[in-house]
C-alpha positions as CSV (number, residue, x, y, z in Angstrom):
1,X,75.1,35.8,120.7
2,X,74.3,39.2,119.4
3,X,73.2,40.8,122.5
4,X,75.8,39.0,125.4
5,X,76.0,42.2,127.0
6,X,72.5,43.4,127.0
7,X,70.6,42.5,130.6
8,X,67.6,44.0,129.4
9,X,64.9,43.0,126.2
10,X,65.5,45.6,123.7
11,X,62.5,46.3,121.4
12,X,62.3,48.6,119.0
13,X,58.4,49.4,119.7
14,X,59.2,49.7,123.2
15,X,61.8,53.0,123.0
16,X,60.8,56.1,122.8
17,X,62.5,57.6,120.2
18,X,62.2,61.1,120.8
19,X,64.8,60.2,123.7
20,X,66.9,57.9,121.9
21,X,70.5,57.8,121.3
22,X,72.6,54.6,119.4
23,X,76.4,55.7,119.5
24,X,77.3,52.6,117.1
25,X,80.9,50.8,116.3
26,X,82.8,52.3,118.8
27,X,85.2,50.5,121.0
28,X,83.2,50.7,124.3
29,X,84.6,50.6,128.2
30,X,81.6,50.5,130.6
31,X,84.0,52.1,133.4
32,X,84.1,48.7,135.3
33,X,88.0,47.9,134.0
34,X,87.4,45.4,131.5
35,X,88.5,45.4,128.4
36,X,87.2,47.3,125.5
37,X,84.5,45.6,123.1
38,X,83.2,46.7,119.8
39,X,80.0,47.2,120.6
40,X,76.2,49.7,120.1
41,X,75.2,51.8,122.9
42,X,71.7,52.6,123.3
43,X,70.5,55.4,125.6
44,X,66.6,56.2,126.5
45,X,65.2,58.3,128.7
46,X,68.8,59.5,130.2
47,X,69.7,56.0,131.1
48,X,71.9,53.2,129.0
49,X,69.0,50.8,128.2
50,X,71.2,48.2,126.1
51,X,74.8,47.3,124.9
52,X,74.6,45.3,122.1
53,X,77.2,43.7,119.3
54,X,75.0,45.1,116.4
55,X,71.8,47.5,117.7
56,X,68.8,47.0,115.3
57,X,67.9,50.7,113.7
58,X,65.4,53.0,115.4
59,X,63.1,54.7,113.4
60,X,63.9,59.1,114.8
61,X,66.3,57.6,116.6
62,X,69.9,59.8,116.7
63,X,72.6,57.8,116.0
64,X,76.1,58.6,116.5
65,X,78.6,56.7,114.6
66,X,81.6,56.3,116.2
67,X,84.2,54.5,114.6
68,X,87.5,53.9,115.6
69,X,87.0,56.2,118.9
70,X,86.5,54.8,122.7
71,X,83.2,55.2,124.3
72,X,83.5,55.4,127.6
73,X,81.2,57.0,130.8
74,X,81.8,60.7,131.7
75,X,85.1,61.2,133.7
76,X,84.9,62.8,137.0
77,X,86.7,65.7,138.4
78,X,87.3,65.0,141.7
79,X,88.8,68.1,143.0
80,X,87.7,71.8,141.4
81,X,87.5,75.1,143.0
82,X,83.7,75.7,140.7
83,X,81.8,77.1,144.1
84,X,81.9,81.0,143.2
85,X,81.9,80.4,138.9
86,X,78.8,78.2,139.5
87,X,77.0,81.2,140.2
88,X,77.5,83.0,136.9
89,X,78.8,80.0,134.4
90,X,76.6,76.9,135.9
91,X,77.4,75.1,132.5
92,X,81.5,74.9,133.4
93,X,82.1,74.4,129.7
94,X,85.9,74.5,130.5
95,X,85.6,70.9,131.7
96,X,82.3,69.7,129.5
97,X,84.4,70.5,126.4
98,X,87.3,67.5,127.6
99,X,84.7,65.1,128.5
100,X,84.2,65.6,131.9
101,X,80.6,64.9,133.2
102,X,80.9,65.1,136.7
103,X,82.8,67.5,139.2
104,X,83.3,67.6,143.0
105,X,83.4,71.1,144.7
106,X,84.0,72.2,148.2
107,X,87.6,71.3,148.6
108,X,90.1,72.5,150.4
109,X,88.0,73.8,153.5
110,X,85.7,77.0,151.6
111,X,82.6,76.4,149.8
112,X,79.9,78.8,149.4
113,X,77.6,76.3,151.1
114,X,77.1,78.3,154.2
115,X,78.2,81.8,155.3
116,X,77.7,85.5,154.9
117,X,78.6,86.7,151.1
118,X,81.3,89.0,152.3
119,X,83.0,86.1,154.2
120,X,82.5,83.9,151.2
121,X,83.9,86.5,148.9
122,X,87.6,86.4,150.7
123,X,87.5,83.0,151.3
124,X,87.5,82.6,147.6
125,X,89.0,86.1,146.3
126,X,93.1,84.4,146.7
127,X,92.4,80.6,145.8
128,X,90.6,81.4,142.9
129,X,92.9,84.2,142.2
130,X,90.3,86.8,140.1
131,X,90.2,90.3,140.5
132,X,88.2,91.4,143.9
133,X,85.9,93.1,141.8
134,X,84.7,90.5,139.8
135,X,84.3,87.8,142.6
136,X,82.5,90.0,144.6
137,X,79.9,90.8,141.8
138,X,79.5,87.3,141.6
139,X,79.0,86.8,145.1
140,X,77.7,89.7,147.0
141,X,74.2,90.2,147.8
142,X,73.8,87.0,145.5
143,X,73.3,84.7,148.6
144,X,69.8,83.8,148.9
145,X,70.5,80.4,151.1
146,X,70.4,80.7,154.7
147,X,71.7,77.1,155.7
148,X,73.5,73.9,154.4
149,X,70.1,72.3,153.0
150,X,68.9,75.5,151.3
151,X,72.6,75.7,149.6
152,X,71.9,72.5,147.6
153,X,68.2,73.5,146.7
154,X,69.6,76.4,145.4
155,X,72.6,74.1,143.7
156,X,69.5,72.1,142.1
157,X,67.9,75.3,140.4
158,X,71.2,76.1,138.3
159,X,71.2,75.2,135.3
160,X,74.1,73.2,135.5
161,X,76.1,71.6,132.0
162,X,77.7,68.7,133.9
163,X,76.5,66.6,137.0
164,X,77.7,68.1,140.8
165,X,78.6,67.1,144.2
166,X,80.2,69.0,147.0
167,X,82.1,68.0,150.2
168,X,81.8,71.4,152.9
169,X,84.0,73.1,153.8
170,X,85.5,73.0,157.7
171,X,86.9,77.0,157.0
172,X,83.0,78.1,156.7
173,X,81.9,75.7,159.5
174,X,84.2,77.1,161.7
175,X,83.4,81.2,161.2
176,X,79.6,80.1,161.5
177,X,80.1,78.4,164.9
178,X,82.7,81.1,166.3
179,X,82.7,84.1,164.2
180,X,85.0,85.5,162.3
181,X,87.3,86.7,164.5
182,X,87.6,83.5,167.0
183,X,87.9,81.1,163.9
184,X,91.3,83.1,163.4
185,X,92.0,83.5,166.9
186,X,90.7,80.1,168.6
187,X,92.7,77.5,167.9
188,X,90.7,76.0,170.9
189,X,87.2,76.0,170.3
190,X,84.5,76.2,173.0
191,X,82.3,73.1,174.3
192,X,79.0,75.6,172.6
193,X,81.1,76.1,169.6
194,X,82.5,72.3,168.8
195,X,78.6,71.4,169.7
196,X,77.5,74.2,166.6
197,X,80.0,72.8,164.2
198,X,78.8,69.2,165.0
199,X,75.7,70.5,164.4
200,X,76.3,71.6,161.0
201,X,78.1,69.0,159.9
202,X,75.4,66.7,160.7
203,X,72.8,68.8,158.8
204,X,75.2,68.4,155.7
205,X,75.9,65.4,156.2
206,X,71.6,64.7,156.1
207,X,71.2,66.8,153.2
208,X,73.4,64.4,150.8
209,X,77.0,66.4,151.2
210,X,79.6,63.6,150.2
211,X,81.7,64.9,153.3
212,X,83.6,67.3,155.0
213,X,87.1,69.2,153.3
214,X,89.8,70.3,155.9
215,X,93.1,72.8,154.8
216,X,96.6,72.0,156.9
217,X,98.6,74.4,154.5
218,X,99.5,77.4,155.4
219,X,99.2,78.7,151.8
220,X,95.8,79.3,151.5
221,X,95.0,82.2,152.7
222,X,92.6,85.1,153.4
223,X,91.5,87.6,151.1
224,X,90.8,90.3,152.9
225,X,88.5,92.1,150.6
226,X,85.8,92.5,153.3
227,X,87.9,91.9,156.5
228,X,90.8,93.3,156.1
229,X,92.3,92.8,159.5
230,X,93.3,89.0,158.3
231,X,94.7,89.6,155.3
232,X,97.0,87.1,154.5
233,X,96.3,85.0,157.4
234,X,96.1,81.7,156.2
235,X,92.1,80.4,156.4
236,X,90.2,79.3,159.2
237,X,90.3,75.3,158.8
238,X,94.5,76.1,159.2
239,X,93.7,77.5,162.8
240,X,91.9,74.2,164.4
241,X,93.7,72.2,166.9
242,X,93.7,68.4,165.6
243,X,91.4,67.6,168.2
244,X,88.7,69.1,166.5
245,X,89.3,67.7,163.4
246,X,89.0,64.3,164.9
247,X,86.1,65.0,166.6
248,X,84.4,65.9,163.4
249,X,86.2,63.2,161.3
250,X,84.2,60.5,164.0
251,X,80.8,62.2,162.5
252,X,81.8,62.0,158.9
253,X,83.2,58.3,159.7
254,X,79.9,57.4,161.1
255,X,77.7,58.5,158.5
256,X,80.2,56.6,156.2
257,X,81.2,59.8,154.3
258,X,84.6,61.0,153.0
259,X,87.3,63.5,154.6
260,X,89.2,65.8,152.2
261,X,92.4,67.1,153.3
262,X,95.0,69.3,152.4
263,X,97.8,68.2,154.6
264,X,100.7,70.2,155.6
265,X,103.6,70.0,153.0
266,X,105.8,71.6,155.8
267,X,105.1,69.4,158.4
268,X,105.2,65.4,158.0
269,X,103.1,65.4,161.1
270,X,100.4,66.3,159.5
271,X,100.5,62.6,157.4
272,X,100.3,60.9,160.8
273,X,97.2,62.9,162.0
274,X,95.6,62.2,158.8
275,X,96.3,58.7,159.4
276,X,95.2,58.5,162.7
277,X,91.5,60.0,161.4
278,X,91.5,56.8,159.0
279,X,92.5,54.5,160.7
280,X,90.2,51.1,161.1
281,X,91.6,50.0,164.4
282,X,88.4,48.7,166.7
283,X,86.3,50.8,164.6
284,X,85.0,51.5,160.9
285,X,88.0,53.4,158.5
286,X,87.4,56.7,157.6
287,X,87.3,57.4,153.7
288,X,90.4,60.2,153.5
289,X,91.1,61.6,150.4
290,X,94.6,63.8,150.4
291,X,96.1,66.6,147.9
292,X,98.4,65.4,146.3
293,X,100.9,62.4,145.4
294,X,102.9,64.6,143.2
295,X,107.0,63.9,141.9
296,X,108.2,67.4,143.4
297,X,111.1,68.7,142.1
298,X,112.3,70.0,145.1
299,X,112.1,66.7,146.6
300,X,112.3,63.4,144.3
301,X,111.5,61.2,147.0
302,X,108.4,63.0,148.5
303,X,105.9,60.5,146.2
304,X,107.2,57.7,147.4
305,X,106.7,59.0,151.4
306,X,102.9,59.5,150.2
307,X,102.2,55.8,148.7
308,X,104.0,54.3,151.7
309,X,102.4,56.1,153.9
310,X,98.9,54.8,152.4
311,X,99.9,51.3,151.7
312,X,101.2,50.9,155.1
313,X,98.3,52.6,156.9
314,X,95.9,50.5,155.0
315,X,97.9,47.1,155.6
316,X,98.5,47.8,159.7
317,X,96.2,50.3,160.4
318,X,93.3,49.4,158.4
319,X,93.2,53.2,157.1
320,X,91.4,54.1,153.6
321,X,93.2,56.9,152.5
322,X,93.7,57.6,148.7
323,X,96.2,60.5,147.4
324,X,95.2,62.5,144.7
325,X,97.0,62.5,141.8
326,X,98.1,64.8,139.2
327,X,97.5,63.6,135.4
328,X,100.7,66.1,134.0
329,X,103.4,68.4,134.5
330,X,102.8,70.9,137.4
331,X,102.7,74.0,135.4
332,X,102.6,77.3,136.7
333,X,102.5,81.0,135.9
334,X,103.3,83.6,137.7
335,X,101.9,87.7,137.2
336,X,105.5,88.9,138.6
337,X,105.0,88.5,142.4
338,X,101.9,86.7,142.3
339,X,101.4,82.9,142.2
340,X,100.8,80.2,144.9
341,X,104.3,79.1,144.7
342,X,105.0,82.3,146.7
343,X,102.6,81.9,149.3
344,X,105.0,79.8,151.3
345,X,107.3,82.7,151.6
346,X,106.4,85.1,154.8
347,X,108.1,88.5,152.7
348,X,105.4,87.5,150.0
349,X,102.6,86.7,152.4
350,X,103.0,90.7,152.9
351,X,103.0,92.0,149.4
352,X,100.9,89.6,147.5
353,X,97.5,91.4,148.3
354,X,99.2,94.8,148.3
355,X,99.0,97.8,145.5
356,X,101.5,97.9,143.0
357,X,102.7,101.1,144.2
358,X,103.6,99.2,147.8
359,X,104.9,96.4,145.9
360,X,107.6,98.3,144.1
361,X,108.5,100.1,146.9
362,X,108.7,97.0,149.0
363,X,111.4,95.9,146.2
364,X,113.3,99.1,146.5
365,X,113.6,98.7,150.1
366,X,116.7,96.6,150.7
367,X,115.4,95.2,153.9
368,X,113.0,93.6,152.2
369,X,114.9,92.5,149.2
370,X,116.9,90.9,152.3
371,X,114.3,89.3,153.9
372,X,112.8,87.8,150.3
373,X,116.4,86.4,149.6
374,X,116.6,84.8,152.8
375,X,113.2,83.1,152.1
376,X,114.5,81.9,148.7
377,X,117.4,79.9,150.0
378,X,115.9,78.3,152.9
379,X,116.7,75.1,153.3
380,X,113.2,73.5,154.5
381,X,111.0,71.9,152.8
382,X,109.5,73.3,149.8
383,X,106.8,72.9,146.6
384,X,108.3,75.7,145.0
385,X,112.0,74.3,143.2
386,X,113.4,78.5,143.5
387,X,115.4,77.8,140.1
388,X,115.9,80.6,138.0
389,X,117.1,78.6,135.3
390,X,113.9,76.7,134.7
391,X,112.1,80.0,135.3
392,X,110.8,81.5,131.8
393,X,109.6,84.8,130.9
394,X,106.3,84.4,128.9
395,X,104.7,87.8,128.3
396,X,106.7,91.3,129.2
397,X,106.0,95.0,127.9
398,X,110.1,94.4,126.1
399,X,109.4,91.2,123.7
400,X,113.3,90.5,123.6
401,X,113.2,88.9,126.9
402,X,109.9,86.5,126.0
403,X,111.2,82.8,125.7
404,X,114.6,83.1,127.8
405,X,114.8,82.2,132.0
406,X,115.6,84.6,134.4
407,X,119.4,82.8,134.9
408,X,120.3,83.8,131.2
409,X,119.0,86.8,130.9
410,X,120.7,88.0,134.7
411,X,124.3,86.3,133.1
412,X,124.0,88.0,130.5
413,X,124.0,91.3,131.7
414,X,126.5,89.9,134.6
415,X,123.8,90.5,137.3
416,X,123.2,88.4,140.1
417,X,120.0,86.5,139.3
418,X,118.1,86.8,142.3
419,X,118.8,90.4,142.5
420,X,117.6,90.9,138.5
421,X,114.5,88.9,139.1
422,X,113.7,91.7,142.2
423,X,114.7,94.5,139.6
424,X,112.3,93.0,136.7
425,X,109.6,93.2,139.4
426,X,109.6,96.9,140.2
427,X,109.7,97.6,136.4
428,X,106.9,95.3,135.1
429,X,105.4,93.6,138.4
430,X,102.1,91.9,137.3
431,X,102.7,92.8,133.1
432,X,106.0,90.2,133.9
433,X,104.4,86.8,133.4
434,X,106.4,83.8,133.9
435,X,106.5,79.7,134.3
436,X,108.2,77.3,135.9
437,X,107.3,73.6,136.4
438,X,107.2,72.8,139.9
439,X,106.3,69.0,139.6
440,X,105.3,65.6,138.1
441,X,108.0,66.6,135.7
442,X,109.2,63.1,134.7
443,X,106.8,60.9,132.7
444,X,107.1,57.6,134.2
445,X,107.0,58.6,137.7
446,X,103.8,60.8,136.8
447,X,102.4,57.3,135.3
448,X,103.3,55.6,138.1
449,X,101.5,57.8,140.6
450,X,98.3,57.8,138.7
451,X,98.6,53.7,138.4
452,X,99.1,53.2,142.0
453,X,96.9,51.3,144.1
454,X,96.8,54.9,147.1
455,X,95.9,56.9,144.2
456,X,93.0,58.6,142.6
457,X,93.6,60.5,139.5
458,X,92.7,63.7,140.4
459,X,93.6,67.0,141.7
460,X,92.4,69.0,138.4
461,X,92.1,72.8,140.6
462,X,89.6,73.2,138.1
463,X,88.1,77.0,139.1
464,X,91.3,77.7,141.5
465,X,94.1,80.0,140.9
466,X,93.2,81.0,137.3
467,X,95.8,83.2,136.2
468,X,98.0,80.7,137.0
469,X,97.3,77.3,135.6
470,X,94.8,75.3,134.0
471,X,94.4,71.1,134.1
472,X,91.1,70.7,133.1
473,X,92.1,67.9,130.6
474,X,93.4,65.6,133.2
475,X,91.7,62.9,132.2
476,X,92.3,63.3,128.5
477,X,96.1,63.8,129.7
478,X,95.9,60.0,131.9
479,X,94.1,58.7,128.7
480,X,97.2,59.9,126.7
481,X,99.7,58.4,129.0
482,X,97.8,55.1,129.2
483,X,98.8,54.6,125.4
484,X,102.2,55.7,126.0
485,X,102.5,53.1,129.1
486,X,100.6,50.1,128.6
487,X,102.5,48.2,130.9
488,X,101.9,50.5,133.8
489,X,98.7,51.7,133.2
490,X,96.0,50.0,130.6
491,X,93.9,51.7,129.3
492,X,90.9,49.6,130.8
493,X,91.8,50.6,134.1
494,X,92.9,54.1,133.2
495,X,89.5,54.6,132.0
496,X,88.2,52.8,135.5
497,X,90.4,54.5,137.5
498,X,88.6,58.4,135.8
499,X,85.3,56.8,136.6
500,X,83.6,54.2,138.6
501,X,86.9,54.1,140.8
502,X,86.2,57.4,142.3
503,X,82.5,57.7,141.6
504,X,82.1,53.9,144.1
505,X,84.9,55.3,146.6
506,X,82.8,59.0,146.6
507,X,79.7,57.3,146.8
508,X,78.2,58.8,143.7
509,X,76.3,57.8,141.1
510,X,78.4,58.1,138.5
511,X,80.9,56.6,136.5
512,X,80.0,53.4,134.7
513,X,77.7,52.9,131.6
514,X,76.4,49.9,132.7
515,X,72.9,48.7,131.3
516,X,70.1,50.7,133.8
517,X,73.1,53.5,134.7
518,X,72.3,57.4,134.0
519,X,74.2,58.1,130.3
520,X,77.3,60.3,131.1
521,X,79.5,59.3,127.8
522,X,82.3,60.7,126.2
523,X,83.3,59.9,123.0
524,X,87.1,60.0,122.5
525,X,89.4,60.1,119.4
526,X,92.5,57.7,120.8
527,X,94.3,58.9,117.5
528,X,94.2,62.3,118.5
529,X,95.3,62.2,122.1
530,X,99.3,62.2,121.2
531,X,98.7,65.6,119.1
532,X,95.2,67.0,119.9
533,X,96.3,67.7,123.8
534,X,98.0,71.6,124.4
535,X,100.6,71.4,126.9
536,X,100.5,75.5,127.3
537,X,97.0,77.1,128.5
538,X,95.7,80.1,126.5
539,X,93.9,83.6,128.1
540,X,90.1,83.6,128.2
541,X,88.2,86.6,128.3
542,X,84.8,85.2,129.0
543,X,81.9,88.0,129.0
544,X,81.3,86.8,133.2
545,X,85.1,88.5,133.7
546,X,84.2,91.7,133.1
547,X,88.0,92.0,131.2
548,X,90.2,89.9,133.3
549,X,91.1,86.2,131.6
550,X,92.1,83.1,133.2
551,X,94.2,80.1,131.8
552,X,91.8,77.3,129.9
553,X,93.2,74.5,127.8
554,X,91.8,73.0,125.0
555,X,91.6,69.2,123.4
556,X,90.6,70.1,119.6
557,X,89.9,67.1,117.8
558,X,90.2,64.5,120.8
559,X,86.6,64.6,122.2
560,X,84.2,63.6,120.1
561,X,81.1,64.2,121.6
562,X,80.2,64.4,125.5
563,X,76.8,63.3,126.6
564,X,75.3,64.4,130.2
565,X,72.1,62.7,131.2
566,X,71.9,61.1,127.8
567,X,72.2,64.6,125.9
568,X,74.2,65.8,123.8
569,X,76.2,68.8,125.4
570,X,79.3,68.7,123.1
571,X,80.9,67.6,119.8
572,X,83.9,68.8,118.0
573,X,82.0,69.7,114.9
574,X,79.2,71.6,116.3
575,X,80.9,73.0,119.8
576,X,78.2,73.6,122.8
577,X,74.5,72.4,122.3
578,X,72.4,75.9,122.6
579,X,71.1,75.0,125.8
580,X,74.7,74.8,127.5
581,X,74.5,77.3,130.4
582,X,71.0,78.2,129.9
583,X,69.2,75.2,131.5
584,X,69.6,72.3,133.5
585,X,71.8,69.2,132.3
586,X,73.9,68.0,134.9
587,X,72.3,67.0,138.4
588,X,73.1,67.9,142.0
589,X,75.0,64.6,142.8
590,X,73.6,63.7,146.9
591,X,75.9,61.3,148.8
592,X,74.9,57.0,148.3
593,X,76.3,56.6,151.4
């Protein structure tokens, strides 16, 4: 009975030990969701060749012991903003470093799959939130693709740390097929222009793209680096009429792929459209992945809308739609005025992008202080909670206000809150950094979500708005919350749910460490994850930001080692393998489907 689980002979003269790997004793989850086993791993070649109870010994053979910890395959981001960073960091150590071995770009609508670099740059330049400068020496005059196939040959040169896949995006489909100007203008698209974006759809769709991202939220918006005269104006894939997302949902539903979506948080209607697209009725479903089953503070009972609204579309409908879902607290900072949680407000739609200078005298003015006021108390629907008390000062030029919210500080000068928050602005603006939680704020709720059966655990941002939060350790963060809640969520199918859930409903090949699948492993310290995981981010100044930072978090202690391809990438006592960033690891991930 020592080798139950192996499916294959294992023979010591037989591997080639140059390329082998035994990560021995550990408590090993093969992604599938069953149980945990003590059991060997052995990797050759990149691939898992055998799982046995006790692996004989390999003569050159590394060996990895790893007792006490989980073995488990490589999670997968499913949602990251990586399309510009590629470029200049291909190994994305942020999410390599907390086990992650597999990411998904192109959400939201904007990839840098297809388009002219300018376009590209302010498509990027306010959802990644970086300086203008930096993108844009990251981007322009870097583009040496000229269509949707050549983008992933050029995505296959990098020399990526973990594996890739990309949806497109519908925001650079629709400027290719109408220009610029009409993609903002147009909600209507021509018969020549719907026939062009078919067109390129289907060439992505043939090149291995897993599908096709739409954006119904007004709060993404253009950069205007390039093209000023949209500025502000919220991106392209906003601007379509629903019949042309249909139209293109029926290509991706018949080449079986996946629709991402970011649906309108200010209009419910947006949920029935999105159902509609998935809906089975008399024809196949349509794969429809949605941002984001979250417990919003502003509204409790949001989360529950979401689920039902999958469950039932699935049971009457015969919909496949999965929410993405948010491993912890949603955490955000804010540089004075600018954060995504004010992009919902029109008076900061207008300042957002502007100098300094014109911010503070926009805060002077008292028309505007009027209008930003009336935009705070509105009474619709909202992400952003607008409470002063939970709002906390993190970093300020005067230290004695670090640590203390907004409501506090304004009582205790006897100043209306509001109005002080407006006066801290002019003095400080982006030096005033700040947080607030907007969401998944209580635990068992946020467990809930990530157990439920219209979920994927997802929704990382990984890459996007990066002075303003960081949750690249969602996974670790699930595997955390799977000890804590073992009734809701164990840690069998946690672990399935990181992995071959997504990878199988994707259609990538990923996710499980089954004997003949690639080796994307992550070695995990469970005693660690209760006080090895940071809530807070920290500032990184990597060398590619010419000065700037952006948040990153860290997991010291709870990864072991991370494997991509059946290398080594990662461990805790060594850091990066020397080849992190400087050659190829990961793979460009092509669509099963």
């Amino acid at each position: 009975m020592a080798n139950i689980v192996s499916q294959i002979s294992f023979e010591a003269n037989q591997i080639d030990t140059m390329t082998t790997t035994i990560i021995r004793n550990g408590l090993f989850f093969d992604g599938t969701g069953k149980k945990g086993r003590t059991a060997d791993l052995v990797i050759q070649g990149g691939k898992v060749v055998a799982v046995h109870d006790q692996a004989p010994s390999i003569e050159g053979a590394k060996e990895i012991d790893a007792s006490g910890k989980w073995v488990t395959p490589g999670f997968i981001d499913i949602h990251t903003h990586y399309d510009a960073e590629i470029e200049v960091m291909p190994g994305l150590e942020e999410s390599l470093r907390h086990g992650t071995t597999t990411v998904v770009m192109g959400n939201c609508s904007i990839s840098a799959a297809l388009g002219k670099d300018e376009d590209i740059v302010d498509l990027f330049c306010r959802v990644e939130n970086m300086p203008a400068q930096v993108l844009t020496e990251w981007i322009k005059d870097k583009i040496t693709w000229k269509n949707l196939g050549e983008y992933y040959e050029h995505l296959d040169t990098l020399a990526m740390g973990p594996n890739v896949a990309s949806f497109v995006g519908h925001s650079n489909i629709r400027i290719a097929a109408m220009g610029v100007e009409r993609s903002f203008k147009a909600p209507n698209a021509s018969e020549a222009e719907k026939v062009k974006m078919d067109n390129y759809l289907e060439e992505a769709m043939e090149a291995g793209y897993l599908g096709m991202s739409i954006d119904m939220l007004p709060f993404h918006r253009w950069g205007g680096v390039f093209t000023k005269d949209y500025k502000g104006t919220s991106v392209p894939s906003q601007q379509a009429s629903v019949k042309e997302y249909r139209r293109l949902a029926n290509i991706l539903r018949r080449y079986d792929r996946v629709l991402q979506a970011t649906p309108n948080a200010l209009d419910k209607m947006s949920g029935v459209h999105l159902l509609g697209m998935s809906s089975g009725l008399f024809r196949k479903p349509l794969k429809t992945t949605i941002v984001a089953a979250m417990d919003l503070k502003s509204n409790e009972r949001i989360h529950k809308l979401v689920t039902t609204l999958a469950t039932m579309g699935r049971r009457f409908f015969n919909a496949d739609m999965k929410f993405q879902a948010l491993a912890m607290p949603f955490l955000n900072y804010g540089e004075g005025p600018i954060t995504p949680l004010f992009e919902e407000f029109p008076s900061m739609v207008a300042v957002i992008g502007a100098t300094p200078e014109e911010r503070k005298a926009a805060f002077q003015d008292p028309k505007f202080r009027k209008w930003f006021r009336r935009d705070w108390n509105h009474k619709t629907t909202s992400v952003f909670p607008r409470l002063l008390k939970e709002m906390t000062v993190v970093k300020v030029p005067d230290t004695s206000l670090i640590g203390r919210t907004f409501q506090e500080l304004a009582e205790e000068k006897g100043l209306d809150g509001l109005d002080y928050f407006m006066d801290l602005i002019i003095a400080y603006d982006t030096d005033l950094i700040w947080k607030c939680t907007a969401a998944n704020h209580r635990d068992k709720v946020r467990v809930q979500l990530l157990a439920h059966e219209a979920t994927i655990p997802g929704f990382n941002d990984s890459g996007a708005h990066n002075v303003n939060m960081a949750f690249h350790d969602g996974s670790l963060q699930a595997l955390r919350q799977s000890l804590e809640y073992p009734e809701i969520f164990p840690i069998e199918s946690a672990i399935h749910r990181l992995t071959k859930m997504p990878a199988d409903w994707l259609g990538l090949d990923a996710g499980s460490l089954e004997v003949g699948r690639r080796a994307d492993v992550c070695v995990v310290d469970p005693s660690k994850l209760s006080s090895g995981l940071t809530e807070e981010p920290i500032e990184d100044y990597h060398p590619s930001l010419k000065g700037a930072f952006r948040y990153v978090k860290r997991s010291d202690g709870v990864v072991k080692h991370v494997l991509v391809n059946g290398e080594e990438v990662f461990n805790d006592q060594e850091g990066f393998a020397p080849g992190v960033g400087q050659r190829k690891y990961g793979r460009l991930l092509r669509s099963m489907n």
